[in-house]
N, C-alpha and C positions, 0 to 999 in steps of 0.2 A: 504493500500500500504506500508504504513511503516513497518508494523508486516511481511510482505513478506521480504521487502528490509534487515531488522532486521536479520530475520532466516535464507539469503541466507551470509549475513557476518559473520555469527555464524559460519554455515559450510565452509569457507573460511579459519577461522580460526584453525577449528578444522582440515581442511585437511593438512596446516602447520604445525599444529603439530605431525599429522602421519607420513608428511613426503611426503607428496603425489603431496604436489606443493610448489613451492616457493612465490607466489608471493598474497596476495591477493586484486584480481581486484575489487573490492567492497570498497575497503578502501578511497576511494576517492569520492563516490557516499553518499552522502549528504542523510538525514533524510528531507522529503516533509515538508515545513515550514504551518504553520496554520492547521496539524493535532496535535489532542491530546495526549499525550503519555499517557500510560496503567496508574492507579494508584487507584491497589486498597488494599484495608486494611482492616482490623479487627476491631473493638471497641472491648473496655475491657472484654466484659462479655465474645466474642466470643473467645478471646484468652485465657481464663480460660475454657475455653471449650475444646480447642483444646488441651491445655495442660493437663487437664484431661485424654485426650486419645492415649497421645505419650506413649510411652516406657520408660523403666530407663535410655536408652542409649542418646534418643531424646531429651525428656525431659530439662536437663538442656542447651544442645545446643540451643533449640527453645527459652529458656526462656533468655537466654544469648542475644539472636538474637534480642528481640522484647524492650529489655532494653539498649540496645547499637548503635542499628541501623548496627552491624558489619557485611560481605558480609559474605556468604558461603565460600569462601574460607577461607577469615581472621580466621575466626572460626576455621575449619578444620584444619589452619594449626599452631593453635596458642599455645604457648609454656608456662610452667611454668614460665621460666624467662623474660615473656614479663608483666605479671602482679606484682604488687606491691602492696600487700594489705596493706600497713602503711600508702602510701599516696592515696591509692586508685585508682591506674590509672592501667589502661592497653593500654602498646605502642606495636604500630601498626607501621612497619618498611615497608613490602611487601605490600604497598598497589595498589590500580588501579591506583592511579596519580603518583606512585613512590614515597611521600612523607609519612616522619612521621607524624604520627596522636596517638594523645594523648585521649586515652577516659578514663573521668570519671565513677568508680563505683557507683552504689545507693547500697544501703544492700543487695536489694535481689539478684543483681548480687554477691555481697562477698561472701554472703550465698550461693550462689548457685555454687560457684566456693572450697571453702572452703570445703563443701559438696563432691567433687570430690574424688575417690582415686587416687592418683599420682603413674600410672603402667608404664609412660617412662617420654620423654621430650614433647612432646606433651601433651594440659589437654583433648582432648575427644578421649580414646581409646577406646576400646572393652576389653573382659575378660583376652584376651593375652597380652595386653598391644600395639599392631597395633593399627596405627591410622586410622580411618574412612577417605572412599577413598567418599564414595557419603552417602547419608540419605535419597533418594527419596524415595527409597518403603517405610520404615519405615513412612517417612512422607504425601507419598499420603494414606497410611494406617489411619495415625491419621486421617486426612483432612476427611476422608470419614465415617468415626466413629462418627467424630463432625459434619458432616452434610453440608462441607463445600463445596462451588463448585469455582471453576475458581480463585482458590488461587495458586502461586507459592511460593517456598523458600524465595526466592530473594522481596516477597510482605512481608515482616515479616519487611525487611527494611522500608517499608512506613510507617508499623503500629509505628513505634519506630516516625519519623519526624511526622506522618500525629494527634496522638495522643498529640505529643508535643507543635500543632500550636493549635491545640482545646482547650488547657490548657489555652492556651494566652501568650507559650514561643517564645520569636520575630524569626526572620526568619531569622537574624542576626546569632544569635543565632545556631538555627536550623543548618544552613550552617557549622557551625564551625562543631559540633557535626556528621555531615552526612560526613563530610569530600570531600564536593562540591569545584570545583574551582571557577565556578562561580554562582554566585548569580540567574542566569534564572534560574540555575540548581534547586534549590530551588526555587522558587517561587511558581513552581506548587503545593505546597502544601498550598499558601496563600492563595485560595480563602476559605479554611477551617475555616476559622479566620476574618468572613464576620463582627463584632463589633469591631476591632482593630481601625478602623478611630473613630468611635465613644466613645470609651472608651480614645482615645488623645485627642478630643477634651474637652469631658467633665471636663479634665483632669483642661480645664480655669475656670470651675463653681470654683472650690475651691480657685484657685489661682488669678484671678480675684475679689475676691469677697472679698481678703484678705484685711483689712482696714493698708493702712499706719500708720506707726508711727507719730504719731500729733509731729510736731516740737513746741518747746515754745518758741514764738517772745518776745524777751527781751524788756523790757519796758523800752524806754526812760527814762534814768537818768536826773532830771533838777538841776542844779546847784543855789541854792537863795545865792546870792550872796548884801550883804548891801553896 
């Protein structure tokens, strides 16, 4: 029911933006509480797989995607002068919440972005230097090369959180980096991280077990006095 409710405010939205209505009625009709939402993802091996069978153009986009957790659009619309390779950040100004979001580089996003030729203001354009409007063929192309089935763009996002709670990165954490407002928002990727209680608790074998500093009880001075 929710995949239904989902697709009918998708097209609500998309009709405001044609132009075709003003108002969308959906926008106030609520996500059914105690269904699961979709969340699915790749492990490593599969996304060196899929990478393997994108394009030159794909390519660094997908691998940018799966290291940053950044949406399709952030991506598509993201400009030389939002990265900073000296401190290694890339700011994120237009985003879904309307808020700045600061993401950290690893190398292989540097490398991968470094890598690029700079043909405008935008970093992923095509041979003329235009920017890329969509990447779906190209991408249901790779997907089906690597073998992949019932994968979206927008699941490349999960692989980036869903891979980072498997490492044993907190969900604290996680949140900052997916650029969630709240915290439920993240959660669905905790149950990934099924030894997180147990790896705190253990955490008192060590510290527990630590022997205090013995104090030295000073010995009574006696005075012999004649």
């Amino acid at each position: 029911m929710n995949r239904e409710l989902a697709l009918f405010k998708h097209m609500y939205s998309k009709a405001i933006e044609w132009g075709k209505v003003k108002e969308n009625l959906t926008k106030k009709v609520k996500l059914l509480k105690g269904e699961v939402k979709r969340l699915r993802f790749l492990m490593p091996d599969e996304v060196q797989r899929l990478l393997s069978n994108c394009t030159d153009h794909l390519k660094p986009i997908v691998t940018v995607a799966v290291h940053t957790g950044m949406r399709k659009g952030e991506l598509l619309s993201l400009q030389w002068d939002r990265i900073n390779f000296e401190q290694g950040i890339i700011t994120l100004l237009d985003t879904k919440n309307n808020e700045r979001r600061d993401i950290p580089m690893n190398e292989t996003v540097k490398k991968t972005l470094e890598g690029i030729e700079r043909k405008g203001e935008n970093v992923f354009c095509n041979g003329d230097g235009q920017t890329f409007v969509t990447v779906r063929k190209s991408f249901e192309t790779a997907l089906k090369k690597s073998g992949i089935e019932d994968f979206r763009f927008h699941d490349l996002r999960h692989c980036f959180a869903s891979n980072l709670v498997m490492e044993g990165v907190d969900i604290m954490t996680v949140k900052e980096l997916m650029g969630h407002k709240t915290l439920d928002m993240t959660l669905r990727y905790s149950h990934l991280a099924p030894n997180h209680k147990t790896k705190a608790v253990n955490i008192l074998d060590r510290v527990m077990s630590l022997k205090s500093p013995q104090t030295t009880i000073p010995q009574k001075v006696v005075s012999l006095t004649r």
